[in-house]
C-alpha positions as CSV (number, residue, x, y, z in Angstrom):
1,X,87.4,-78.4,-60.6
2,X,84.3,-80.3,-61.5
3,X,82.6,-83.5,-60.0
4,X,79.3,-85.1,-61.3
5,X,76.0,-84.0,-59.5
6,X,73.8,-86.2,-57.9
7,X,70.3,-85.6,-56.6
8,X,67.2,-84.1,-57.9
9,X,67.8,-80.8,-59.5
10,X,65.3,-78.6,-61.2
11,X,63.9,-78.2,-65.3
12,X,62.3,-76.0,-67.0
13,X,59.0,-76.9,-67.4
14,X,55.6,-75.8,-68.2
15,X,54.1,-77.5,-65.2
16,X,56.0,-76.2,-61.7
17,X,53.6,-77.6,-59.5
18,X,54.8,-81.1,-60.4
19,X,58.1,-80.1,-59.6
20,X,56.8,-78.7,-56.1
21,X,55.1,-81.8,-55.7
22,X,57.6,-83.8,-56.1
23,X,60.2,-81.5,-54.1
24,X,57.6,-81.4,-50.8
25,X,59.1,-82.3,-47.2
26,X,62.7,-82.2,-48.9
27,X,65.3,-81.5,-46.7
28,X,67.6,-78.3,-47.0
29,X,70.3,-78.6,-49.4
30,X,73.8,-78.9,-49.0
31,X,74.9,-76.1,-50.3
32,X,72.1,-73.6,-48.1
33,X,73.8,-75.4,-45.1
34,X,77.6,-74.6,-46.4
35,X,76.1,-70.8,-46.5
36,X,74.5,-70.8,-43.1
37,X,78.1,-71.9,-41.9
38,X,79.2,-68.8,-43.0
39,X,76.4,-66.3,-42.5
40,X,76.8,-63.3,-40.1
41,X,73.6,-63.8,-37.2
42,X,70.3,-63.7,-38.3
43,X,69.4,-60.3,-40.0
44,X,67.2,-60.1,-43.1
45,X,67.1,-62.7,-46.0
46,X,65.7,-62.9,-49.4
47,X,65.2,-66.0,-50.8
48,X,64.8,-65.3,-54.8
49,X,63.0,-68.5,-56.4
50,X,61.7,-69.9,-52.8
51,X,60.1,-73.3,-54.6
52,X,58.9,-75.8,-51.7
53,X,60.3,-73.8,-48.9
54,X,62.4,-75.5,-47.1
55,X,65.3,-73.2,-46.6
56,X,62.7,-70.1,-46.5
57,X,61.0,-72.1,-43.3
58,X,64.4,-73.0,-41.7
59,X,66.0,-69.1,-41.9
60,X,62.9,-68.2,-40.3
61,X,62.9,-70.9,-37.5
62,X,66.8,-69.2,-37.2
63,X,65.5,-66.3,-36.6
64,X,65.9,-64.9,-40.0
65,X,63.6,-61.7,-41.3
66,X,62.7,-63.4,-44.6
67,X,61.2,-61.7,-47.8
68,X,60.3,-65.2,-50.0
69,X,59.7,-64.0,-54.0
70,X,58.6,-66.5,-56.3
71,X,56.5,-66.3,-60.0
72,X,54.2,-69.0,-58.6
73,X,51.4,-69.0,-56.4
74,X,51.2,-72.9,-55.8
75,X,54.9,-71.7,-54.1
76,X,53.8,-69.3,-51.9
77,X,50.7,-70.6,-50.3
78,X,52.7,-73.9,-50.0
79,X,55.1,-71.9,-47.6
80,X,52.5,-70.0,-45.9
81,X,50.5,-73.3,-45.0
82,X,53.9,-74.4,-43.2
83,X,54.2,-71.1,-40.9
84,X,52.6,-70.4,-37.1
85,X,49.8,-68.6,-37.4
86,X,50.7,-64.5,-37.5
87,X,54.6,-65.2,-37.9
88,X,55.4,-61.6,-38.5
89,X,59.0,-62.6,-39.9
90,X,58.0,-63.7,-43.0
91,X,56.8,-61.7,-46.4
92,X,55.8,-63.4,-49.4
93,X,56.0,-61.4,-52.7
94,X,54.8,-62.8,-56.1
95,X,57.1,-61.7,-58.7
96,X,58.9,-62.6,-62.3
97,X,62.5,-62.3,-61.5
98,X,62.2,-59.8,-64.5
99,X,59.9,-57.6,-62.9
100,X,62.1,-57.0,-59.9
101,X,62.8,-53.0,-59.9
102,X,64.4,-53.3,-56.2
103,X,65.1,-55.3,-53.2
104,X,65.3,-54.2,-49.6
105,X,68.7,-54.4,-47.8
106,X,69.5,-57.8,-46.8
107,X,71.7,-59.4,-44.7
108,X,71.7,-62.8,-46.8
109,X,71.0,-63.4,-50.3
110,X,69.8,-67.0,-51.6
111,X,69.1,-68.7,-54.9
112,X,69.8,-72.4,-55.8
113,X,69.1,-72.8,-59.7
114,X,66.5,-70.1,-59.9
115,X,68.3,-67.0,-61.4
116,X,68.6,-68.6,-64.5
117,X,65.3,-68.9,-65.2
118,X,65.3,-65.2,-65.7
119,X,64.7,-63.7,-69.3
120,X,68.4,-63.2,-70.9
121,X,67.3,-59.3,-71.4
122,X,66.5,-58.8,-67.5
123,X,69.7,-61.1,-66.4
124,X,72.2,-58.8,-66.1
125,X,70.0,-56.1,-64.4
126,X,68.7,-58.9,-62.2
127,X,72.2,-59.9,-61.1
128,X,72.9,-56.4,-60.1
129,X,70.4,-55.7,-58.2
130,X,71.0,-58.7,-56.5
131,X,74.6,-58.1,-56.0
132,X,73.5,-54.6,-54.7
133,X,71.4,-55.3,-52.7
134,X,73.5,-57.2,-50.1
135,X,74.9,-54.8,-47.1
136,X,78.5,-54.8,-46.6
137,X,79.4,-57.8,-44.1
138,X,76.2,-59.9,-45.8
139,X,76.5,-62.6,-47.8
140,X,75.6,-63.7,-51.1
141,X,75.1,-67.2,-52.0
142,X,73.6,-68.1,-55.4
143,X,74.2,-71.0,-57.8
144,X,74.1,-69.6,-61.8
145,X,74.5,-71.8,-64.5
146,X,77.3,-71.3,-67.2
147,X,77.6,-71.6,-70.8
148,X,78.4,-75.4,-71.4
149,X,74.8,-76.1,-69.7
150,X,72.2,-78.0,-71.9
151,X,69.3,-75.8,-70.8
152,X,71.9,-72.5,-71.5
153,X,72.9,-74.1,-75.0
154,X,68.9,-74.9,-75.7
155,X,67.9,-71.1,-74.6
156,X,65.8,-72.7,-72.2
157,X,67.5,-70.2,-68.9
158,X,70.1,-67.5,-69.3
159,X,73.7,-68.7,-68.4
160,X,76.6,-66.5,-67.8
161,X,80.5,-67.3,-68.2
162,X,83.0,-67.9,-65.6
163,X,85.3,-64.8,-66.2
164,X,82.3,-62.8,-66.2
165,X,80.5,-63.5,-63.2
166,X,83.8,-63.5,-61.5
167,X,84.8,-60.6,-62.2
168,X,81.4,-59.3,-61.4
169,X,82.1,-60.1,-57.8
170,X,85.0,-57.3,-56.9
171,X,82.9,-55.6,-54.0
172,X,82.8,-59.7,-52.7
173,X,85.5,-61.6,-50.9
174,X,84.9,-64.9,-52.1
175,X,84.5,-67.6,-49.4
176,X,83.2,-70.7,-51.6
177,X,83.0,-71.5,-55.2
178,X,82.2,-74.7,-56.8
179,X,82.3,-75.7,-60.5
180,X,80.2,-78.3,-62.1
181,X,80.6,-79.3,-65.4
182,X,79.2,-82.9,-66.3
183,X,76.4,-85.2,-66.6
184,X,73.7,-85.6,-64.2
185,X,70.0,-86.3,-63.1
186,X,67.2,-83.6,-63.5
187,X,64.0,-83.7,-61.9
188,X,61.2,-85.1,-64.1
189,X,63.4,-85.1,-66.9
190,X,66.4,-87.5,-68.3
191,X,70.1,-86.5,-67.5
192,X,71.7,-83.6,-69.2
193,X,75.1,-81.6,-69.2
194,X,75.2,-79.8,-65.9
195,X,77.5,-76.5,-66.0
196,X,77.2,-74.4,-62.7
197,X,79.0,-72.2,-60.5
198,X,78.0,-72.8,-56.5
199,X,78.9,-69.1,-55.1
200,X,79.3,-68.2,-51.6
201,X,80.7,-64.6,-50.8
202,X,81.0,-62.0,-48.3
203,X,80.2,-57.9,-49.0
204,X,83.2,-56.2,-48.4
């Protein structure tokens, strides 16, 4: 099934804090709302690629443990200027995607968009230690980009096919997937092919 996306989305670009700019005081997306509807109660979440925020500030105001990574700094001192003073629920790490060795245990996994952006060398080791990291009962919910994506086609992020990340899901009951596979917006950019996979999906 595909559908054409709307909204802002992000590119790869040189210049992130643009992007941050531009995505400051958004509201949480759609498809972090479809996951907290099927999240177990607040536990421990990462949120891998954290951007503006706004879903790392609105797990911890549900009383989410949260460990936000992100590569840049504009990112994280963004999020830290939104928290109370001495909020003890909340860790900020500054990390490449490919320099992630381990994660803690979590509860809830979260990524919109930002996996790709991972080196193609690291990916697969990236995506496993993100799958492995989730506890049994958790949840994983990560949007990946596949193989018919301009950006993918380019070399600008690392995609991965259907079949594949499928059938890297067996320890996962799958409780929402979404194909994308058409034209839309990007952030500062023009419109380009859009091909993703919206993945929501239980440890077993």
């Amino acid at each position: 099934m595909t559908r054409r996306l709307t909204g802002r989305k992000i590119t790869p670009m040189s210049d992130w804090n643009a992007y941050y700019k531009l995505e400051k005081g958004r509201p949480v997306r759609p498809f972090y709302l479809r996951a907290m509807e099927l999240c177990p109660t607040p536990g421990v979440a990462i949120d891998l690629g954290c951007g503006s925020g706004a879903e790392t500030v609105a797990l911890i105001e549900k009383g989410w443990r949260v460990l936000a990574i992100d590569a840049e700094t504009s990112s994280l001192e963004a999020i830290r200027s939104l928290m109370p003073a001495g909020s003890d629920r909340l860790t900020l790490r500054k990390s490449r995607f490919e320099d992630l060795t381990e994660l803690p245990d979590a509860d809830f996994v979260y990524s919109f968009h930002s996996l790709p952006f991972c080196e193609r060398a690291s990916f697969d080791r990236v995506l496993a230690l993100v799958r492995s990291g989730v506890v049994p009962g958790g949840v994983l919910a990560v949007s990946l980009f596949g193989p018919n994506d301009a950006w993918v086609k380019g070399g600008k992020v690392s995609g991965i096919s259907k079949d594949a990340w499928l059938n890297s899901l067996i320890e996962f009951e799958m409780l929402h997937f979404h194909e994308v596979d058409d034209v839309g917006p990007t952030a500062l950019e023009g419109p380009k092919h859009w091909h993703t996979f919206e993945t929501i999906a239980r440890k077993k």
